[in-house]
N, CA and C atoms as an extended XYZ file, in Angstrom:
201
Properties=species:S:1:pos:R:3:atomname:S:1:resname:S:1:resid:I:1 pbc="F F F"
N       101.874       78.568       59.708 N   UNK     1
C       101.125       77.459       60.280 CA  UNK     1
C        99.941       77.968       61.100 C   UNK     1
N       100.071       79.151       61.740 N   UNK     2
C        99.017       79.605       62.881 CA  UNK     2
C        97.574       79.924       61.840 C   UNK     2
N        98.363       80.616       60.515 N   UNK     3
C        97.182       80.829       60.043 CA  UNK     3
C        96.422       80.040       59.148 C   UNK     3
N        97.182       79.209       58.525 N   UNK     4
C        96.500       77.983       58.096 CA  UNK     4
C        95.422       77.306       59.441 C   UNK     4
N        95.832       77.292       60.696 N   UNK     5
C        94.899       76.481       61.685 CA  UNK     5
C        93.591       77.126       61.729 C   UNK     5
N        94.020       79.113       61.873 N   UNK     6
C        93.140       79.863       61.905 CA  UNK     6
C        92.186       79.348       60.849 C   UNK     6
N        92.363       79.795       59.609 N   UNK     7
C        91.475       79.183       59.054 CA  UNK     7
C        90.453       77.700       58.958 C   UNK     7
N        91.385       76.714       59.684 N   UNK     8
C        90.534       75.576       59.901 CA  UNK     8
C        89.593       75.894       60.868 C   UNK     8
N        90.321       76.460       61.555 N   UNK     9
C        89.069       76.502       63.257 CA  UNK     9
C        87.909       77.303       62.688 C   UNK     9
N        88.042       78.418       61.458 N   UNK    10
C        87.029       79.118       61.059 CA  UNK    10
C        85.677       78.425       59.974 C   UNK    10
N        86.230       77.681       59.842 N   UNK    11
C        85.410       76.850       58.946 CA  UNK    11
C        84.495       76.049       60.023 C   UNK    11
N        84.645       75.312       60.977 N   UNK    12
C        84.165       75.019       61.870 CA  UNK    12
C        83.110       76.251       62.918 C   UNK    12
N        82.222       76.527       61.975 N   UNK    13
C        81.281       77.219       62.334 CA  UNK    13
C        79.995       76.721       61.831 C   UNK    13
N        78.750       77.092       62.753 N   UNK    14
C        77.608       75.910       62.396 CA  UNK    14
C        76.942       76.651       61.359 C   UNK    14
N        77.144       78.164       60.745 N   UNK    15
C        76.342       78.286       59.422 CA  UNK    15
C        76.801       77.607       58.177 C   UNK    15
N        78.168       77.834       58.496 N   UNK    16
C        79.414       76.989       57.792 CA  UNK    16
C        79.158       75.679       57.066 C   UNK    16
N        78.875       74.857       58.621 N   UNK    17
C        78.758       73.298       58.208 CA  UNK    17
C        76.850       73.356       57.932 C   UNK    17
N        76.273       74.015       58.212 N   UNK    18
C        75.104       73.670       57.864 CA  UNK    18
C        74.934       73.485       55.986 C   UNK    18
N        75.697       75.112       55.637 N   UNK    19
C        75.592       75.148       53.917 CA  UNK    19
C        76.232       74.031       53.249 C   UNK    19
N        77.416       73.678       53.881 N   UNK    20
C        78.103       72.500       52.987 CA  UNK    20
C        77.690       71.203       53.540 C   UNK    20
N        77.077       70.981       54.893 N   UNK    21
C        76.096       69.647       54.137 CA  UNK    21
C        75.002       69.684       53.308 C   UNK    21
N        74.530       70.884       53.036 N   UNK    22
C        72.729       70.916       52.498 CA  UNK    22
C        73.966       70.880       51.276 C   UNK    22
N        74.700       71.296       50.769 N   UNK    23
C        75.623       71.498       49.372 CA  UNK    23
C        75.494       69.761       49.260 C   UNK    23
N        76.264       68.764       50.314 N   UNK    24
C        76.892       67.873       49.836 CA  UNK    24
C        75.565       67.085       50.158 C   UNK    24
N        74.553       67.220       50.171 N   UNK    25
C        73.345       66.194       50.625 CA  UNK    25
C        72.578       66.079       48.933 C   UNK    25
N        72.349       67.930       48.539 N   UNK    26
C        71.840       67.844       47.203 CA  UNK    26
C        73.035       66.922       46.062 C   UNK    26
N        74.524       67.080       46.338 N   UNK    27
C        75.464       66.737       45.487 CA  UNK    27
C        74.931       65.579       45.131 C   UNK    27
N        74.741       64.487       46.664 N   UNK    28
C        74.198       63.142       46.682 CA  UNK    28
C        72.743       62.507       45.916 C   UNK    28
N        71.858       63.527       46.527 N   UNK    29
C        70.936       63.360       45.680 CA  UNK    29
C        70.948       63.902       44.138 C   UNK    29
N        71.506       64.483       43.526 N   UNK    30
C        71.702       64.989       42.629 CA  UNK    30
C        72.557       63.554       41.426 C   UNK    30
N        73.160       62.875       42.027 N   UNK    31
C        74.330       61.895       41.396 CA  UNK    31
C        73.427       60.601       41.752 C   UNK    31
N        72.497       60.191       42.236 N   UNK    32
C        71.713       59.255       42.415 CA  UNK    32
C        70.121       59.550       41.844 C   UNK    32
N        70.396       60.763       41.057 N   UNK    33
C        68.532       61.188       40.356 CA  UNK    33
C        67.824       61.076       41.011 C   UNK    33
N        68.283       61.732       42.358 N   UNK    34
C        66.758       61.783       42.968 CA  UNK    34
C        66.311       63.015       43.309 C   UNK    34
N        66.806       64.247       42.585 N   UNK    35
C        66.433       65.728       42.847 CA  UNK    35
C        66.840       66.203       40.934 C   UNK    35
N        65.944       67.020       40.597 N   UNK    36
C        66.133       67.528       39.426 CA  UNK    36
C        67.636       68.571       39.069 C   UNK    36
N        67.792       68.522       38.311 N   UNK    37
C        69.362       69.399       38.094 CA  UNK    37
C        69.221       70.588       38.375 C   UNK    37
N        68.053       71.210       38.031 N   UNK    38
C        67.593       72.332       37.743 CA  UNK    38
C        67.499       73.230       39.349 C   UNK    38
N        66.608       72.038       40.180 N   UNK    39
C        66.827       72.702       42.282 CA  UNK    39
C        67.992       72.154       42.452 C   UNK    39
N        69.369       71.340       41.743 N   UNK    40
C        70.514       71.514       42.590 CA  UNK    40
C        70.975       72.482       42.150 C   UNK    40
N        70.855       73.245       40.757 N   UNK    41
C        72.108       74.291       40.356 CA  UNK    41
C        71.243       75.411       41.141 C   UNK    41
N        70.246       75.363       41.281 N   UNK    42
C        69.602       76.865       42.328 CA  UNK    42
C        70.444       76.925       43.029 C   UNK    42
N        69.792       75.536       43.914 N   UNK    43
C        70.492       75.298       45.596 CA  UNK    43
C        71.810       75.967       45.666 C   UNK    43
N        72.667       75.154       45.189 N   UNK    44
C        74.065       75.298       45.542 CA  UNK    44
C        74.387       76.895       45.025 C   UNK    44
N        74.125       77.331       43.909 N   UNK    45
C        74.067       78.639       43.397 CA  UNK    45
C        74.088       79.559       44.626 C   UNK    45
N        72.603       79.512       44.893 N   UNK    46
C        71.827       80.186       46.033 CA  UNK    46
C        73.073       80.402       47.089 C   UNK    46
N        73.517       78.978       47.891 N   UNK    47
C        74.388       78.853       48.963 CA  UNK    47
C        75.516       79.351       48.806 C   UNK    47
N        76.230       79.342       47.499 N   UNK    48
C        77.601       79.942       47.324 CA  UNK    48
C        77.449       81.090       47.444 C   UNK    48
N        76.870       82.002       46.803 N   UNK    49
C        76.435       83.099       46.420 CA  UNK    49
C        76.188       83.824       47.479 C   UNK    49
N        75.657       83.443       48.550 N   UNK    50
C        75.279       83.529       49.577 CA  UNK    50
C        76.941       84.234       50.419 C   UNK    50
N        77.080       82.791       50.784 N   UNK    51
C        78.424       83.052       51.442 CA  UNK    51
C        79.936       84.169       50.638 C   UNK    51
N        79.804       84.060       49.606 N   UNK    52
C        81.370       84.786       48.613 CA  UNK    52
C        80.633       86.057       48.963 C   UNK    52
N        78.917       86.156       48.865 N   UNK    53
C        79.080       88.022       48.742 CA  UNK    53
C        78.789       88.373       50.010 C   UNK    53
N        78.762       87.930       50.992 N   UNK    54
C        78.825       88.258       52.552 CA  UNK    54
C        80.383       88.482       53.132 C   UNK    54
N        81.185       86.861       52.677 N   UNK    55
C        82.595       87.555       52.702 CA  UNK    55
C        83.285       88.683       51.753 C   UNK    55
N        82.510       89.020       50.687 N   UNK    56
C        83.260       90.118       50.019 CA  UNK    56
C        82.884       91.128       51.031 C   UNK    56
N        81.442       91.744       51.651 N   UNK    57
C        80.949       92.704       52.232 CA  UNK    57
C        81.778       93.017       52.891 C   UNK    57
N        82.072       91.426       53.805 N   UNK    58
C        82.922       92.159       55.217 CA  UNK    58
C        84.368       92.286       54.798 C   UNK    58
N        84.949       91.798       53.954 N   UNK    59
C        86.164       92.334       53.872 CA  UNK    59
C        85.945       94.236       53.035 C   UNK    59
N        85.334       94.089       52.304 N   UNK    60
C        85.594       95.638       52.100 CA  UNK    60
C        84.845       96.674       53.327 C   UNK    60
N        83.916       96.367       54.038 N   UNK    61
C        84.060       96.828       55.393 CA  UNK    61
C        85.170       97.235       56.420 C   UNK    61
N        85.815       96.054       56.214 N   UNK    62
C        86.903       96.141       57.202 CA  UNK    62
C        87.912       96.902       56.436 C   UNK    62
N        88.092       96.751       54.859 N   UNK    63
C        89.094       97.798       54.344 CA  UNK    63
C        88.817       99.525       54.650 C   UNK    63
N        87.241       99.761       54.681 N   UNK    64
C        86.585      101.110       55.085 CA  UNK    64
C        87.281      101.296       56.413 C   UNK    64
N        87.647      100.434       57.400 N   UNK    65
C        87.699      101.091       59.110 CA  UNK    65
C        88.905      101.325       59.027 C   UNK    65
N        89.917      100.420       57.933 N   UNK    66
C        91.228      100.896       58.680 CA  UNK    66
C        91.691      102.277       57.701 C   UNK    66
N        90.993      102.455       56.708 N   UNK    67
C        91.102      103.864       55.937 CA  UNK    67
C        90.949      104.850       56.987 C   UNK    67
């Protein structure tokens, strides 16, 4: 349970919530045609991409310190 919370409280970070509203703002505009398909699959691309290879970095970082 502690670490399930952990993880909630971690998500609650403002780079965090900044990417997944600009994610869920294009989603919106994206499902109402008012942004081309083409700048949402960047966008969101861009943003995921973003975040998975920053958390890959730091976890194999942190696998380097405790070696």
């Amino acid at each position: 349970m502690q670490d399930f919370l952990k993880k909630i409280t971690n998500l609650i970070e403002v780079k965090k919530l900044i990417a997944l509203t600009v994610v869920y703002v294009f989603c919106g505009l994206a499902i109402f045609d008012k942004v081309d398909t083409a700048i949402f699959t960047n966008v969101v691309t861009l943003i995921v991409g973003y975040y998975f290879g920053q958390s890959t970095t730091r976890a194999a970082l942190n696998d380097n310190k405790t070696e």
